[in-house]
SELUM-532080 format. One record per residue: x negated, y negated, z negated of N, C-alpha, C, O, CB in turn. Coordinates in steps of 0.02 Angstrom, whole numbers, plus 50000, padded with zeros to 5 digits. Glycine has a CB too. Example, Ala and Ser with C-alpha at 12.3 -4.5 7.8 and 13.67 -1.06 7.14 Angstrom:
2
493405028449610493855022549610493405016549610492885016649577494355022449548493585011249646493165005349643493554999849606493304994349598492965003049714
! end
This chain:
456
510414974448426510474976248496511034981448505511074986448469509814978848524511434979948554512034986148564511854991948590511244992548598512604984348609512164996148605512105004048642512075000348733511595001248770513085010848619512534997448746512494995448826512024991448840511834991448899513064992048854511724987548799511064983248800510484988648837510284989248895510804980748712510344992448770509964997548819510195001048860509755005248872509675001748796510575002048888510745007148955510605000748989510225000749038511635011648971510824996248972510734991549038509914991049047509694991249104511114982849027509634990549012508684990948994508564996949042508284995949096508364993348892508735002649026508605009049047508815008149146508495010549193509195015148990509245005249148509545006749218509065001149248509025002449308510485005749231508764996849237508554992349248507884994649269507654993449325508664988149201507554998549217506824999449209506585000949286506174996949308506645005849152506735005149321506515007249380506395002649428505855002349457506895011249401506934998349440506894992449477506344987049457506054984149503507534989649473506194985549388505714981949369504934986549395504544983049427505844980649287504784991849385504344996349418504354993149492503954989349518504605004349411504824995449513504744994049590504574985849614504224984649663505484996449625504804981749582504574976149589504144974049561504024968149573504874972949587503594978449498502864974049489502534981849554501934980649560502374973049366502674986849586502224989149631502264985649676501734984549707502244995049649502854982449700503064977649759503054981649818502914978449869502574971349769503164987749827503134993149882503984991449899504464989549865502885002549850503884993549981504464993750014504874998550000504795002749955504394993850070505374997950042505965002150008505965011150010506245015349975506674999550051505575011450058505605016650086504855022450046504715028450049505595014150169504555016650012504025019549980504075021949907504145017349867503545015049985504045029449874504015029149809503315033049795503035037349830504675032149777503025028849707502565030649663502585037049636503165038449651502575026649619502385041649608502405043749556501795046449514501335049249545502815047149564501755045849448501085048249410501375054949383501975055149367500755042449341500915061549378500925066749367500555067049296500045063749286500695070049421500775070449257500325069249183499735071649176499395071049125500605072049124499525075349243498775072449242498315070749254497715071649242498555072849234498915065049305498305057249307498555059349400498575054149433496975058249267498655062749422498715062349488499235058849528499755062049536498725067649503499215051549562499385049149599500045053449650499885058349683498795047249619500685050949651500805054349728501255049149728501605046649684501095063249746501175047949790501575043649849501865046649895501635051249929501215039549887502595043349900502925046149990503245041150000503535036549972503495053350006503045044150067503185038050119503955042350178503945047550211502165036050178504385038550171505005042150189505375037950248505735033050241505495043050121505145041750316505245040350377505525046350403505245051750402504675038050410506175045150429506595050950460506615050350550506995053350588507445050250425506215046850561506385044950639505865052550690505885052650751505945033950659505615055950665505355062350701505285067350639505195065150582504585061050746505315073950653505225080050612504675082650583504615088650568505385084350641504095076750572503675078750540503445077450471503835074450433503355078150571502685079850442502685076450371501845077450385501605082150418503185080850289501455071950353500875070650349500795072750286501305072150252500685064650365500085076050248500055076650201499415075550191499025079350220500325081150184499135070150150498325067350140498225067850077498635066750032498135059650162497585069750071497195069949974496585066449986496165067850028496895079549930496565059549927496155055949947495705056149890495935060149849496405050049968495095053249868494755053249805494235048549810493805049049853494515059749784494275042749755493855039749762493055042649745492775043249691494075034949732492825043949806492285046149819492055044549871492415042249916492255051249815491125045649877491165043749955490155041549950489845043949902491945034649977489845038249990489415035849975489095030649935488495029249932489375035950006489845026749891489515023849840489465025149767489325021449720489685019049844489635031749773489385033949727488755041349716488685045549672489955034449701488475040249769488025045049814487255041549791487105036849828488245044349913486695043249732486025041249726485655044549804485835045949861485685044749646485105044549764484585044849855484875052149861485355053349897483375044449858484615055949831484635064049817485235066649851485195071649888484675066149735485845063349839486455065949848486695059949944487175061749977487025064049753486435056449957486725052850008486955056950062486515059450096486285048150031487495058150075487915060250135488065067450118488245071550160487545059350210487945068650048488305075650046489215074950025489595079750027487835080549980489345070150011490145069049994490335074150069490625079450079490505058349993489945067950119490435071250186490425079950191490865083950210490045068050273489475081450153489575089750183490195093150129490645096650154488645095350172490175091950072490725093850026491255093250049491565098450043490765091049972491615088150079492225088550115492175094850175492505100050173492375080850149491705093350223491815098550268491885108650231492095113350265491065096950323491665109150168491445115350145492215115650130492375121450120490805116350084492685111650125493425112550085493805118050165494205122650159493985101550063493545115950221493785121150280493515126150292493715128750345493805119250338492985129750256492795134450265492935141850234492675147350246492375132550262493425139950193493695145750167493925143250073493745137850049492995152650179494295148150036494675146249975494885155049958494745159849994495435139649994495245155249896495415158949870496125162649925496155168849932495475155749803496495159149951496985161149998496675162550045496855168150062497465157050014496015159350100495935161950150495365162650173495095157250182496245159950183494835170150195494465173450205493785165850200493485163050154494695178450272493805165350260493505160950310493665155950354494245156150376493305163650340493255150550379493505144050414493995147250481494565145350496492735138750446493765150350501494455155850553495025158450513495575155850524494125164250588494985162350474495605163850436495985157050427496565156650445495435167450364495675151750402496095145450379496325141850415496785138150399495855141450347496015141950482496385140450555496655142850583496915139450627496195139350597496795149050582497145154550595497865153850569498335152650606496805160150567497885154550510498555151450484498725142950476499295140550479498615154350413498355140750470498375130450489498685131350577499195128550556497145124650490498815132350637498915134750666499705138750678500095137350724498435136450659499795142750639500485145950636500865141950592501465143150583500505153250612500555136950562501155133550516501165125750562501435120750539500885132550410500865125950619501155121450660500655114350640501005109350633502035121050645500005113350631499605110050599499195104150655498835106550700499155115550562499275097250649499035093150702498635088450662498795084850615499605089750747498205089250686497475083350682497355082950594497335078350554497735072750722497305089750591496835092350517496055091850541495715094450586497045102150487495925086050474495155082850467494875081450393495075083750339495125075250507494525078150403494245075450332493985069550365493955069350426493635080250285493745063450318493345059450329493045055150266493385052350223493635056250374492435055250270492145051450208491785044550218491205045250237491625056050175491935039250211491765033050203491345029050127491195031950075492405030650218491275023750138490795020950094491225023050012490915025349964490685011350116491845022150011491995020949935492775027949935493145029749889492285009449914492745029649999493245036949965493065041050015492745039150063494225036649957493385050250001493335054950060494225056950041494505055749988492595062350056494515060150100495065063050116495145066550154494865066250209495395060650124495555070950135495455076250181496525075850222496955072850192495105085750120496645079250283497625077750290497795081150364497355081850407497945066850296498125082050368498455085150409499195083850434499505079850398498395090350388499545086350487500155083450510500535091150513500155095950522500075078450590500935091950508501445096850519502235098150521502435092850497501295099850487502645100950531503415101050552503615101450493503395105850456503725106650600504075097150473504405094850395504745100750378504945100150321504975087950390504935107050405505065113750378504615116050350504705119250299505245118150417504005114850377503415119650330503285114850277502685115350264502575121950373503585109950234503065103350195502745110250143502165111650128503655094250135503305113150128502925118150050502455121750057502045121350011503335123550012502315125850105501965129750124501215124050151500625125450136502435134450176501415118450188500725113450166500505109950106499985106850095500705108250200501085111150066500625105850001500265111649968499905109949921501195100649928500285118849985500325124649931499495123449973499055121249936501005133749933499275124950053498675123850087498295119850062497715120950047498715122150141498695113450055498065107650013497935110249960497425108249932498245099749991498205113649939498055113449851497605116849852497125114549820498555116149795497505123449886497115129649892496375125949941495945130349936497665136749939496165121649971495795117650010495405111849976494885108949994496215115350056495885110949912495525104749867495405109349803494855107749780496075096749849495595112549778495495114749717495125122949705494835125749658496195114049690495325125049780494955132749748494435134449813494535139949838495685140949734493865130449844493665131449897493195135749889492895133849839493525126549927492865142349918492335145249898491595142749906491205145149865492395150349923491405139549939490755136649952490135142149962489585141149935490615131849891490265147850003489945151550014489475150150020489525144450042490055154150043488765151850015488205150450039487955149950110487605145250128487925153950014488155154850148488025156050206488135150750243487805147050278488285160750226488875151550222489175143850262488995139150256488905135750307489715141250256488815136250184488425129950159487975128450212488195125250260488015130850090487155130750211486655132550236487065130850337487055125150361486425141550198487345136150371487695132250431488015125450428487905121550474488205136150454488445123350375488675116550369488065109950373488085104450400489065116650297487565113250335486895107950335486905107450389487175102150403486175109350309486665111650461486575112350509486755108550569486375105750609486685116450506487585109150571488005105150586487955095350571487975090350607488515108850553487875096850503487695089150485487255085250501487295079050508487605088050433486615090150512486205086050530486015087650607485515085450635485675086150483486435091250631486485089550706487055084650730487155082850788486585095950744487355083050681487855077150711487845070350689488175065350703488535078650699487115072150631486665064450626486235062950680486305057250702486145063950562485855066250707485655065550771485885064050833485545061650879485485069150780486645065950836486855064650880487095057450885487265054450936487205068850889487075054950812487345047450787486655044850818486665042050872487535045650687486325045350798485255042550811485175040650864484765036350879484545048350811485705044750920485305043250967485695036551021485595035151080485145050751002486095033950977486395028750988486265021350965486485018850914486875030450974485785017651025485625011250981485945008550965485505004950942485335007050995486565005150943486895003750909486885006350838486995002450791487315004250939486745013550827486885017350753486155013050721486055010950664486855028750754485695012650781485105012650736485125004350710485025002150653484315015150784485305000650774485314994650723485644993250673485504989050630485404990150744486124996950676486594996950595486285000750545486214998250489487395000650597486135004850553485575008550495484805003950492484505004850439485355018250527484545000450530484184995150508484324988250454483994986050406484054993350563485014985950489485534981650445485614986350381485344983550334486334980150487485794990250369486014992250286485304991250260485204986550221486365001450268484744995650278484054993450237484154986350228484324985150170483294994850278484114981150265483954973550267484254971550197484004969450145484324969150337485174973650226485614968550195485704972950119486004969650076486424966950246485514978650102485524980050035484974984249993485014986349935486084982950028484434984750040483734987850001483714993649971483614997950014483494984049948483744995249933483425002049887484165007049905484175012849926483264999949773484715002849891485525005249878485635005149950486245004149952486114999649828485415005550016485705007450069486065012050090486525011550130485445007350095485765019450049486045023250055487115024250014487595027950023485455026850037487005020649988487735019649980488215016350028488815017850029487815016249926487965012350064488445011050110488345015350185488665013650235488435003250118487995019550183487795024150236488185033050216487885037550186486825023850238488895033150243489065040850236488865045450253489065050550226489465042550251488395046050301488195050550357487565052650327487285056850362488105047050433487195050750260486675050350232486035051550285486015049850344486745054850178485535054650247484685056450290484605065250300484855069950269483825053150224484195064750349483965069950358483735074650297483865080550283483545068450397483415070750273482855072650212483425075850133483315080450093482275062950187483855072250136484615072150088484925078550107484975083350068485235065250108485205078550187485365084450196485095090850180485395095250149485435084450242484505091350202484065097750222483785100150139483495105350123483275095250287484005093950089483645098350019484535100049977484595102949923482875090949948485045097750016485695099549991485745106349955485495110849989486165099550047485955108249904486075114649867486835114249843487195109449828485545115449802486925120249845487735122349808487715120949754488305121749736488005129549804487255118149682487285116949650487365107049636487525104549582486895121349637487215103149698487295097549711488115096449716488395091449693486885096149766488425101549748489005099849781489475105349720490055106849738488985101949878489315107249675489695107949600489595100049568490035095749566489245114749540489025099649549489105091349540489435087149567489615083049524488675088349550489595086049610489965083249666490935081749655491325077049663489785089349729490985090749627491515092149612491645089149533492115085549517491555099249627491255090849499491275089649430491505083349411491955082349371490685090549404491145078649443491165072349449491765069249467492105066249425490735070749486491905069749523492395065249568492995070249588493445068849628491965062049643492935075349560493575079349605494235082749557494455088549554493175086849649494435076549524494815078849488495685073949506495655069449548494395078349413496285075149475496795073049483496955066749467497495064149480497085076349463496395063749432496805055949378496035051849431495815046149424496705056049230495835056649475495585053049517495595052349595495155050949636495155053549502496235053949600496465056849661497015053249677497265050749626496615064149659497415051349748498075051249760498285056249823497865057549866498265043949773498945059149824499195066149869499635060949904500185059649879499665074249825499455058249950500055054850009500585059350045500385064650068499665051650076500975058250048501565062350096501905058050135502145053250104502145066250056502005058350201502395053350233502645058350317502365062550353501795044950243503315054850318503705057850357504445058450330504785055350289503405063850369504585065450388505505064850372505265068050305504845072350321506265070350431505335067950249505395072250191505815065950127505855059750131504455075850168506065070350075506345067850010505885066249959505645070649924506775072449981505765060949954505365059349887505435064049818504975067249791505605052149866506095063549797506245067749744506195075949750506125079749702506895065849726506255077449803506005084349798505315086149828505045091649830506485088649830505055079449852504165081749863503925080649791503575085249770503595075949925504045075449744503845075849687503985081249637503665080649585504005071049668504425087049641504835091649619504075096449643503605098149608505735092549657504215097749722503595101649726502815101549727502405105949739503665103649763502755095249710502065092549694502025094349587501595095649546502075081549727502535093549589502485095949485502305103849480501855106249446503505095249428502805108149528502555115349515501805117649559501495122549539503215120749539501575113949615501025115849629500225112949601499695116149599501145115349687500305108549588499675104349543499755101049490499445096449463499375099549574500435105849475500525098749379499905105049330499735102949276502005098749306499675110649345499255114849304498445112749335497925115649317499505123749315498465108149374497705105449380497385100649326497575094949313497635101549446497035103049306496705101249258496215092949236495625092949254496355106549263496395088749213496195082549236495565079449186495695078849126496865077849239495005077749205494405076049169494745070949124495175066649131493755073349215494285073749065494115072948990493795062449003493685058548957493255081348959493735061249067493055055449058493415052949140493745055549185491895059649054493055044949120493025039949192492335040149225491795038149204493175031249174492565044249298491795045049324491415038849302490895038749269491735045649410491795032849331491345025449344491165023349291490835018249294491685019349376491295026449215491295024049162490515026949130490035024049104491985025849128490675033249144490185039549133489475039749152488945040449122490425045049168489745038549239489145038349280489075030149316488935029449376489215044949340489205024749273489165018549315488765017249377488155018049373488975014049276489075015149445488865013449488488245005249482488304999649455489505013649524487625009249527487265001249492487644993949545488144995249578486045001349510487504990449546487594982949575487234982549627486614982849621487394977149532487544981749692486894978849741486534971049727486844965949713487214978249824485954971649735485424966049723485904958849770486114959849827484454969049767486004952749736485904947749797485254949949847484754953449834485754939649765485554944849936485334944449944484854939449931485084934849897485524946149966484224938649949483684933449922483524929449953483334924349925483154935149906483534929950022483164924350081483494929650143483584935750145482004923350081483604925150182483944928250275483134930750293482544929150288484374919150359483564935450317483034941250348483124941750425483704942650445483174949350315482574941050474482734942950549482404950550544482154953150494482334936950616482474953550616482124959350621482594962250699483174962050720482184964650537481994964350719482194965150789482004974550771481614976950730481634959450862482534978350827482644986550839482514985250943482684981550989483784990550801482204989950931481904990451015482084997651027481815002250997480934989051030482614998451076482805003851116482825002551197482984997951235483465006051091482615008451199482235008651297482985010051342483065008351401481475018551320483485013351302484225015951329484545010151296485025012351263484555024351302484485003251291485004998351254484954994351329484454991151345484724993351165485444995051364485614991551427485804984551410485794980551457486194994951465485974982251344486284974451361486104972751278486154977851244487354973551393485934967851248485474965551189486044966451153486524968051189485044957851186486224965751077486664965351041486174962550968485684965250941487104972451044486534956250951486444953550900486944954950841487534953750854486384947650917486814957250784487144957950742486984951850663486424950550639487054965350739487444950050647487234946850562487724947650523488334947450532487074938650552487394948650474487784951850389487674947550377487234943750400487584957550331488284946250311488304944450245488504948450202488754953950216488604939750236488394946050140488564948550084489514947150073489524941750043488034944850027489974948650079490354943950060490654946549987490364948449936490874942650118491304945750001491804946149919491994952149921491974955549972492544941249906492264954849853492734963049843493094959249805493034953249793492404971349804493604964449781494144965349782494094968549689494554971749664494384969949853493584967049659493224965649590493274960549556493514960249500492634965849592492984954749596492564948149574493224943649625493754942849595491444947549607493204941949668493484938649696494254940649760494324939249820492914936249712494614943749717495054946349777495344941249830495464942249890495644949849747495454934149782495904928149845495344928449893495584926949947496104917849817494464930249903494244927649950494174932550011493934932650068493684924749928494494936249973494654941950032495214940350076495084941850134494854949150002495694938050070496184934050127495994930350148496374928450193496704931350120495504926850143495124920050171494524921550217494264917150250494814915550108494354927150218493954931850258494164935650313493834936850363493744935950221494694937350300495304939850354495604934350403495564934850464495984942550309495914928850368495894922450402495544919150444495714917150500495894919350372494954918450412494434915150447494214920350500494134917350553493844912750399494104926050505493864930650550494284930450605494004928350656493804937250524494954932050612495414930450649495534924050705495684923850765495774930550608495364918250640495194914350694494654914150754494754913650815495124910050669493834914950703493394915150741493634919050801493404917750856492854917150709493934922150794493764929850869494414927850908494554931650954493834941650836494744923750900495014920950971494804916051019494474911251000495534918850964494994917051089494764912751149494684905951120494194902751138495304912651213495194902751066495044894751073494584893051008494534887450982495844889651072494294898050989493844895750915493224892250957492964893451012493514903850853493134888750919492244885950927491774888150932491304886450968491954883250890491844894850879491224900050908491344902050990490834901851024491234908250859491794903351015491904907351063491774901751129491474903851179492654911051053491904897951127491844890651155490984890451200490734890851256491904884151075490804889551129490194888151113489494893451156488984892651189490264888851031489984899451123489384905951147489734910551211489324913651245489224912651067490294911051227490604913751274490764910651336490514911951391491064915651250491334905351320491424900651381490944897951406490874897051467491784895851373490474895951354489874893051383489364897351443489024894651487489474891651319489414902651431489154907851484488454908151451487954907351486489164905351574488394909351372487944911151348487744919051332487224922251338487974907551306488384920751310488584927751283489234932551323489604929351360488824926051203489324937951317489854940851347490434942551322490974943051351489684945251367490194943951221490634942951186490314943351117489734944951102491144947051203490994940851066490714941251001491404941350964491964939950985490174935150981491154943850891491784946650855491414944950791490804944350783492054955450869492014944150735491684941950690492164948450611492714951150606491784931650696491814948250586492394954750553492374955550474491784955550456492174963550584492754956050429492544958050345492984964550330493594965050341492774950950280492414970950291492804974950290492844973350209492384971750170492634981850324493584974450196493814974950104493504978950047493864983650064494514977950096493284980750011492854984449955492784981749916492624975849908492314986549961492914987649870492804985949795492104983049776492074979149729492904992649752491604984649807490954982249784490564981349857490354985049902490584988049728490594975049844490664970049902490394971849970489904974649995490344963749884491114967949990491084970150067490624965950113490364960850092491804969650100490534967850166490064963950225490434959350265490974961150288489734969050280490264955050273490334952250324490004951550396489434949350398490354948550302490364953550462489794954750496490004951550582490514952550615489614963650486489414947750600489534946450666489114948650728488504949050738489574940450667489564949650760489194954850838489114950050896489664948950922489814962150876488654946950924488604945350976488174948151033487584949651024488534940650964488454948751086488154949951137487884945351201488274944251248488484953851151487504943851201487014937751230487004942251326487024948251340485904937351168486964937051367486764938351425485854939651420485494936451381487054932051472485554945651474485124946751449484384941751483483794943051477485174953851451484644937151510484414929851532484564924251509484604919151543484544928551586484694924751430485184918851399485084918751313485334915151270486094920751421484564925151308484464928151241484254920751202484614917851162483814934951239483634918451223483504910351192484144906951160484324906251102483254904651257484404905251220484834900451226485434901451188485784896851167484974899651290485554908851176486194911851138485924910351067486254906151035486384920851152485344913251035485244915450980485244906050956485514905050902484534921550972485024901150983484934895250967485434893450968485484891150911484564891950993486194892151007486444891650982487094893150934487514889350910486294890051002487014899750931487224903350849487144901050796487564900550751486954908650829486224898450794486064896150725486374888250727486304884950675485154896550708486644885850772486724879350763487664881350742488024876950718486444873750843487884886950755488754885250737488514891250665488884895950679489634888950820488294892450629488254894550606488204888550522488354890250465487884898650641488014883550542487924878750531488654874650518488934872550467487504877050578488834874550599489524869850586490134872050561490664869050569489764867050644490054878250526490644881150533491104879550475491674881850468490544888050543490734874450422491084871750367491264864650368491364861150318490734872850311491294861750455491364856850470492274853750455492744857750460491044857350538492344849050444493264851150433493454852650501493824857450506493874844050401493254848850568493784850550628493354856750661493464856850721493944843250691492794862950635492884869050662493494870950660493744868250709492524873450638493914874250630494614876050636495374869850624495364864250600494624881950580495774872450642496294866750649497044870850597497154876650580496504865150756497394865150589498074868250557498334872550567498574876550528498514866050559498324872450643498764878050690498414883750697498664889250710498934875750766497904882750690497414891350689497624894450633497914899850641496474891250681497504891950563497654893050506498574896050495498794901450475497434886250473498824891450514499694893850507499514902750561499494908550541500494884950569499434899950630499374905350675498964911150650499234916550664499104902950735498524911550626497914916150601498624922450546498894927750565497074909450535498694919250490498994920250437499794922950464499974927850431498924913650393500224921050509500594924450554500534930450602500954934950609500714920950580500054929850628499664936350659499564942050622499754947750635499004934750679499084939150550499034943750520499584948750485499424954250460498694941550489500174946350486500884946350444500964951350491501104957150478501494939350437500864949250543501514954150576501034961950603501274967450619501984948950667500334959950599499834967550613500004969550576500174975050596499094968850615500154969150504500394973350433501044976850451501214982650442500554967950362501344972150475502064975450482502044980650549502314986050551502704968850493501744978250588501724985050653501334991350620501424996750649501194982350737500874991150559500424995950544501165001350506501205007350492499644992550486501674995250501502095003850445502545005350493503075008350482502675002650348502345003250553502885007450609502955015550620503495018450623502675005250682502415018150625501795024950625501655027250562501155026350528501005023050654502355031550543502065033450490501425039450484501365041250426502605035150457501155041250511500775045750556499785040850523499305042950492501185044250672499955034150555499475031050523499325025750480498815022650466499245030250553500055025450457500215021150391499755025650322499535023250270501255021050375499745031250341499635034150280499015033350252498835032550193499765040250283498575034050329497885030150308497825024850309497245023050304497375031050337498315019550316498095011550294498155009650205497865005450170498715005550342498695015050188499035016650119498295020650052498205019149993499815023850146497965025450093497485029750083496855024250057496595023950002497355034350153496695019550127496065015650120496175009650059495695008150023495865012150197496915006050049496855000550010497135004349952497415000249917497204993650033497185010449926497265013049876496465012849840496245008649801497625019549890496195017849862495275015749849495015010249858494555009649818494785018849888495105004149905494684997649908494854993849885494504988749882494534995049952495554994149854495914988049822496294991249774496014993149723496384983449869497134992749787497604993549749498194993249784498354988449819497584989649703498675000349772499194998849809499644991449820499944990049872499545003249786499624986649750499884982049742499644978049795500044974749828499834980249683498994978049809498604973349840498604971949917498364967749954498014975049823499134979349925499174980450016499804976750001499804972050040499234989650066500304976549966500844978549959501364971149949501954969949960500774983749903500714967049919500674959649911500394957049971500714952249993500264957449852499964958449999499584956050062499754952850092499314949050112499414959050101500384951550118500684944850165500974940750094501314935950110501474947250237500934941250056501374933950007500744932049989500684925949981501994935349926500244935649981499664931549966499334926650024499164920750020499164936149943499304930550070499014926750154499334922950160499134919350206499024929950224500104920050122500384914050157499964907650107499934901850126501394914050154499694909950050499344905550015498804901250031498764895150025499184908349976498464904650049497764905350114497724897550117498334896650117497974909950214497474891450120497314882950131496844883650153496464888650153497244877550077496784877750181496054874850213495544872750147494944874050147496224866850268495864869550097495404870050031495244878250043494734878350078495874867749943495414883650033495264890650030494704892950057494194895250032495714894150056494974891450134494364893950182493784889950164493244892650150494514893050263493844884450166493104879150146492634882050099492034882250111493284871650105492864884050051492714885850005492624892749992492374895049941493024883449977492864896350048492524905050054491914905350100491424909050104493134911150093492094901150127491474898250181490704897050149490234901050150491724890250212490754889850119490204888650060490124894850016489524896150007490434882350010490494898449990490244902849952489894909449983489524913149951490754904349913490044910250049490024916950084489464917650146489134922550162490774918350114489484909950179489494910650232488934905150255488354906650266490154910550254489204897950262488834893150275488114891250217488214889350160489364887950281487474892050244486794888850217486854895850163486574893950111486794878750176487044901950155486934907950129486384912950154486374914350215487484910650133486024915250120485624921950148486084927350198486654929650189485364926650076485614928550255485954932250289485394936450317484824934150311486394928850333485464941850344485184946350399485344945950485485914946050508485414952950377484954945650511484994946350565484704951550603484124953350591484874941950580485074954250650484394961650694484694959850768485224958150794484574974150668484034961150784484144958550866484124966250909483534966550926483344952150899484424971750932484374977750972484224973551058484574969651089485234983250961483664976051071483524975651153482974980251172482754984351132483294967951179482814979751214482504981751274481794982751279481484979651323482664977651319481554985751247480674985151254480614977851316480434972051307480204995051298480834981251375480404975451414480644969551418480314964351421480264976551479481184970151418481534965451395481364961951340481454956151358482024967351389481214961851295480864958251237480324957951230480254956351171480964959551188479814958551254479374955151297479334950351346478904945851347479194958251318479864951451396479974946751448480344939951427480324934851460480354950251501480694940851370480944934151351480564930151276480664924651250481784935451340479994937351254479614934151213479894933051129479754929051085479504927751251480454940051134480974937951079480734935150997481024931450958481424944851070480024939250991479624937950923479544930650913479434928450856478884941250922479604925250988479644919150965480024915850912479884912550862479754916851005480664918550946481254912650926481824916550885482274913750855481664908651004481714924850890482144928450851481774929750752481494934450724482224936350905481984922950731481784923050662481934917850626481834912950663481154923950653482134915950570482504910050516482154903750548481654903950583482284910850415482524897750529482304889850537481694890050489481554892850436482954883350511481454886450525480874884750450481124879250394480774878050345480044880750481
! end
């Protein structure tokens, strides 16, 4: 091999990188040696810079004991750190450095915490995150008020029938393990929370080779990576793979379709909901575009469902939806029935529920159209870099950057063999859940215990 052979290898290498991440142009990787993820995202069209820390964490990896403390642990990261006093002190200066729509949020399979600010201050914000993720004090006092908070803003979730039939649906559709797909955890979870739960917490999941630091805005890749080496290249990165360590268990199949009716006296208009079990992004990633596809179709004016239960002047509306996850996602449909039509709706649901692996439920042109639509929502999502970062954030944890990144070359793959066949596997003559939310008198008056329950 010659000397220019390899330079040519060498000059090359980067570009081969960039084309197995398959990230756009404007997007660069980098790994920190230890183990920490950073991405930027490099948009010069306004003077700002987003800065997000994400970690796969969240409620699925949350046993009974621990359910919905990820979220209180995130909130304890604003309450104060080695740089600043108290949750006032830290807003106090978050604030003078020009700081917009600083939050946290914790979901089923990650938490993150990010903020927006004027691309003059980026250093002085990555130096904030660092001091916010890595050196937070977790006072007691505060702890103890944070419970407080939490479980006054679970209540405030409670008292929304809608929350409750969805917190009925997670018992149904996953049993013992509900609490993993529930962030907001229990009362009972909260109120026995200890500072010694939320060291665990940390121990576990809060390290760099399990983390990614997003940056997006006007800023330089090469010199956010420059100042991302001197501020967190001395963070210290676990010895061990949480998931390896502490394996997450498996949710149970489901076993047999489950009905079950939620009765609220403040639920003005009925809402039918049904789960499935569907695919992740583990076991079956192609059937995750086929889920996206098919959903898309369903939920426009000319689908069959909509036909069927809407035009018909059965229902008022319905949506059909799959969210992506590593350990499998739901599939889930919402209908809303007229509240003189409940019979007539729920009957015939179970009958398209049925047809929906028929070949002429959907047509060519839905399919081409579906899969075009979807192309181009991707492409309007990296308009904003503002909220690209969390579309970047979520399929980093539920999938893989590759996996966003590929996402339209795969969707053009997408066949009607495909869907058929995500269908049968997912969907059609499968166990499902159903919950019916209405009306005390209302369900009585239409007698719902009749007819709201499986074929025989």
């Amino acid at each position: 091999m010659t000397k220019n052979f390899y330079l040519f290898i060498i000059l090359l290498f980067p570009l081969f990188l960039r084309a197995q991440n398959k990230l756009s142009d404007n997007i660069f990787l980098h790994k920190l040696p230890n183990g920490l993820d950073v991405l930027v995202v490099e948009d010069n069209s306004v003077p700002l810079a987003t800065i997000m820390m994400t970690f796969k964490s969240g409620a699925f990896t949350e046993p009974a004991k621990f359910a919905g403390l990820t979220s209180i642990y995130q909130a304890m990261l604003y309450k104060g750190n080695k740089d600043y006093t108290d949750q006032q002190d830290l807003d106090y200066h978050a604030g003078g450095l020009g700081f917009q729509n600083m939050n946290y949020l914790t979901t089923e399979e990650y938490s993150k915490i990010y903020f927006t600010l004027p691309k003059s201050n980026l250093g002085s914000g990555l130096n904030f995150m660092n001091s916010m993720v890595r050196f937070a004090k977790f006072n007691p006092a505060e702890f103890e008020k944070e419970k407080e908070q939490s479980d006054g803003q679970l209540k405030q979730r409670e008292a929304s029938p809608f929350f409750l039939l969805n917190e009925a649906m997670l018992h149904h559709l996953w049993g013992d393990q509900y609490n993993r797909k529930l962030p907001v955890g229990n009362h009972q979870s909260i109120y026995s929370a200890t500072t010694a739960l939320m060291d665990s917490i940390r121990d576990k999941y809060y390290y760099p080779n399990n983390a990614i630091l997003i940056v997006g805005g006007d800023v330089a890749h090469e010199a956010v990576f420059n100042a991302v080496e001197k501020i967190y290249g001395d963070w210290k990165a676990s010895s061990f793979d949480p998931f390896k360590k502490w394996p997450l268990p498996e949710f149970a199949p489901l076993a047999k379709t489950d009905y079950f009716i939620v009765e609220s006296p403040i639920a003005t208009v009925p809402s039918i909901l049904v789960n499935w079990q569907g695919p992740d992004t583990r076991n079956d990633i192609s059937a995750t575009y086929c889920a996206d596809v098919f959903s898309y179709i369903v939920n426009q004016k000319s689908s069959k469902l909509k036909n069927a239960l809407v035009q018909s002047g059965l229902a008022q509306s319905t949506s059909l939806g799959y969210l992506t996850l590593k350990y499998v996602g739901p599939i889930s449909l919402i209908v809303n029935p007229y509240p003189s039509k409940v019979k007539e709706c729920v009957d015939e649901l179970k009958k398209q529920l049925v047809l929906m692996c028929d070949d002429d439920y959907i047509t060519d042109e839905q399919i081409e159209t579906a899969k075009r639509m979807l192309e181009i929502k991707k492409i309007r999502e990296e308009e904003i870099t503002t909220d690209y970062v969390h579309s970047l954030s979520f399929w980093w944890a539920s999938a893989s950057l590759n996996y966003f990144a590929g996402y339209n070359e795969n969707l053009k793959k997408v066949s009607r063999a495909d869907l058929k066949n995500y269908i049968n596997k997912y969907i059609r003559n499968k166990p499902y859940c159903a919950g019916l939310l209405i009306n005390p008198e209302l369900k009585d008056q239409v007698n719902a215990a009749a007819f709201f329950k499986p074929n025989n």
